[in-house]
Every structure is written in C-alpha cells, then in structure tokens.
N, C-alpha and C positions, 0 to 999 in steps of 0.2 A: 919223654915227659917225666917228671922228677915227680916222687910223691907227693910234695908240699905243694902241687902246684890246687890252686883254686878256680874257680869259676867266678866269672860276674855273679851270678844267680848266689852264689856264695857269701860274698862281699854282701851285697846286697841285704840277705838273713842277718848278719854281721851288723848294719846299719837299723834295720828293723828294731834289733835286740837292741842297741845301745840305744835308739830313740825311747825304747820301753822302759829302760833303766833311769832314762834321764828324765822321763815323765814322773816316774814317782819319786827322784830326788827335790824336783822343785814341786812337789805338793808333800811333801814331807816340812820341807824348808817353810811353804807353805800354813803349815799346821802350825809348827812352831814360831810363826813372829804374831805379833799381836795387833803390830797398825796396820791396818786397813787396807792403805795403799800400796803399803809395799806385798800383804797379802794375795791382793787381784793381780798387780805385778807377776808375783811368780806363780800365781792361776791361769795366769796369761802364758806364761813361758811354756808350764805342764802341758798345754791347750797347743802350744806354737811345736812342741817335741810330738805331741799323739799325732797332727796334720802333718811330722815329717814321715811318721813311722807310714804313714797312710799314701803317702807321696814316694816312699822309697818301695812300699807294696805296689802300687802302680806302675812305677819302672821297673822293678822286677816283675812286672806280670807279659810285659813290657818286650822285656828279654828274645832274640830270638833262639829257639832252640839248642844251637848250637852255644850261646852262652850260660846255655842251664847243662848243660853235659856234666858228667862225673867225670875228672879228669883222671882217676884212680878207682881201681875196685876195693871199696870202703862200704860190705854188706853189713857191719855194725855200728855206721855212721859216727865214727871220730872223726872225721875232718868238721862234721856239722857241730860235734860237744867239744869238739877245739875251740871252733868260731864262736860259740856260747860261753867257752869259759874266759875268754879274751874279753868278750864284752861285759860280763859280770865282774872280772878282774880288775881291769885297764881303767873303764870307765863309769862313771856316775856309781859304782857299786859298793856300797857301804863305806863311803867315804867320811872321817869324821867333820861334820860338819858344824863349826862355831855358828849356831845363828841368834847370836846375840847381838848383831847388825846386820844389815842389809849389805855393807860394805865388805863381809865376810864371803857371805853367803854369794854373792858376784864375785868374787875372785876364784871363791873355789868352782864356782860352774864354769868363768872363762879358762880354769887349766884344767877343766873335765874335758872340756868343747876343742883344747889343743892335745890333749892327748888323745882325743879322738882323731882326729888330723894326724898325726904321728901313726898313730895307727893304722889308719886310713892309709895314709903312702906308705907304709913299708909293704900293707896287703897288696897291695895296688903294684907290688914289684913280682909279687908271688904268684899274679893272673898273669896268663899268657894273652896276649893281643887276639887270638882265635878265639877265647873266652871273654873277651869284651871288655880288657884292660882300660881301654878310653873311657867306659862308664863309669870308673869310680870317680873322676874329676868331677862328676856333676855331684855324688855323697860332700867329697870335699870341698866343693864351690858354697855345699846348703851348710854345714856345718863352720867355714868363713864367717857365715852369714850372720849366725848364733853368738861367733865372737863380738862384731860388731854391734849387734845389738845387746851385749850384756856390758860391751863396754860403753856405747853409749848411757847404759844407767848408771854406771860409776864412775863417769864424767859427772853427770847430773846431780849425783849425789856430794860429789867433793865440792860442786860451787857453793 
C-alpha cells in the first residue's frame, strides 16, 4: 500500500469540505448582487451545496468500515490537512469573483463545480477498490448535477 493511498471515508471529508466552501461562495455571490431574483437564485444554490454536504455525510456515515480504515499510520492527521487543503485550494476557495453579472458569477461556479470533478477523478485514482473506489462516481454523478443546473441558468440568461 503506497502512502498517498486514501480511503472512501476520506474522499468523502473531501466532498463535505468542498460542499462547505461552495456554500459560502454562492451566498457571498449572494450578498453582492442586488436583483432579487438572481439573489434567491443563488440562495437556492447555497441551500442546494449545504443538502449535498448533508447527503455526502450520509454516505459517509454510510461507509462500511472497511472503507473508513487508515490506509497509513498518519497519528498527526496530514492526509486529513491535505484533503482540506485541496478543497480550500482547488475549489470554490477565495476565488476572485466579478459579480457584477449574474452571467459572471455562473461561469465561475460551473468551472468551480469542474474542477471539482477533476479533482474528484484524480482522487478517485488514489483510493484503492478495498477502500471503496466505486463510491466516489456517486460525489461525481452529484457534482454533474451542479453543472447542469448552473448551466441551464446561463442558457436562460443568454436568451
């Protein structure tokens, strides 16, 4: 077993943290536009990121044992301030964001929500199938999900 190797239960933390990050990006985004609708809009999104972070706590509670194992003896927990620094890094985390349109402000969350995915599969190479490798497709099936739905509002908006 190679030291980088991770766990589902890992991933999973991983997922958590980025839903957290991506909650306060779109109520950030939030605060800063001023109409209305596209306010609720991305009150909705913040609201649609806290139910993943709450949905991926359930699969990870989920887990069976064997995919929450330490696949390394890590008694200072860096692999866990890895996986947190990856998610404060990578995604939604202090990104400069124009939101001086709503048409802005949607593109930078749908290549937050792909670099999530990127991310996502490379982790997803780093869990061994013993640790619950198949679980991450259902992370990357819900974050899909996110694209489509941000890109459907910037369809909506260009008409």
């Amino acid at each position: 077993m190679a030291a980088f190797d991770f766990s589902a239960d890992d991933i999973f933390k991983l997922a958590e943290d980025i839903e957290v990050n991506g909650e306060e990006f779109y109520r950030k985004a939030a605060e800063d536009v001023s109409d209305a609708a596209s306010k609720e809009m991305l009150v909705g999104l913040a609201d649609m990121e806290k139910d993943h972070k709450a949905l991926f706590e359930q699969m990870r509670s989920q887990l069976a044992e064997k995919d929450k194992s330490e696949t390394v003896f890590d008694p200072e927990g860096d692999a866990e301030n890895y996986l947190k620094a990856l998610a404060d890094i990578r995604v939604f985390f202090e990104k400069p964001v124009d939101t001086s349109s709503m048409e802005n402000i949607l593109k930078t969350a749908i290549q937050a929500e792909k670099d999530s995915i990127v991310l996502y599969l490379g982790m997803k190479e780093l869990v061994p199938e013993k640790y619950g490798k198949n679980r991450i497709d259902k992370i990357i099936k819900e974050e899909m999900g996110h694209i489509r739905l941000l890109s459907g509002e910037l369809t909506k908006l260009k008409k």
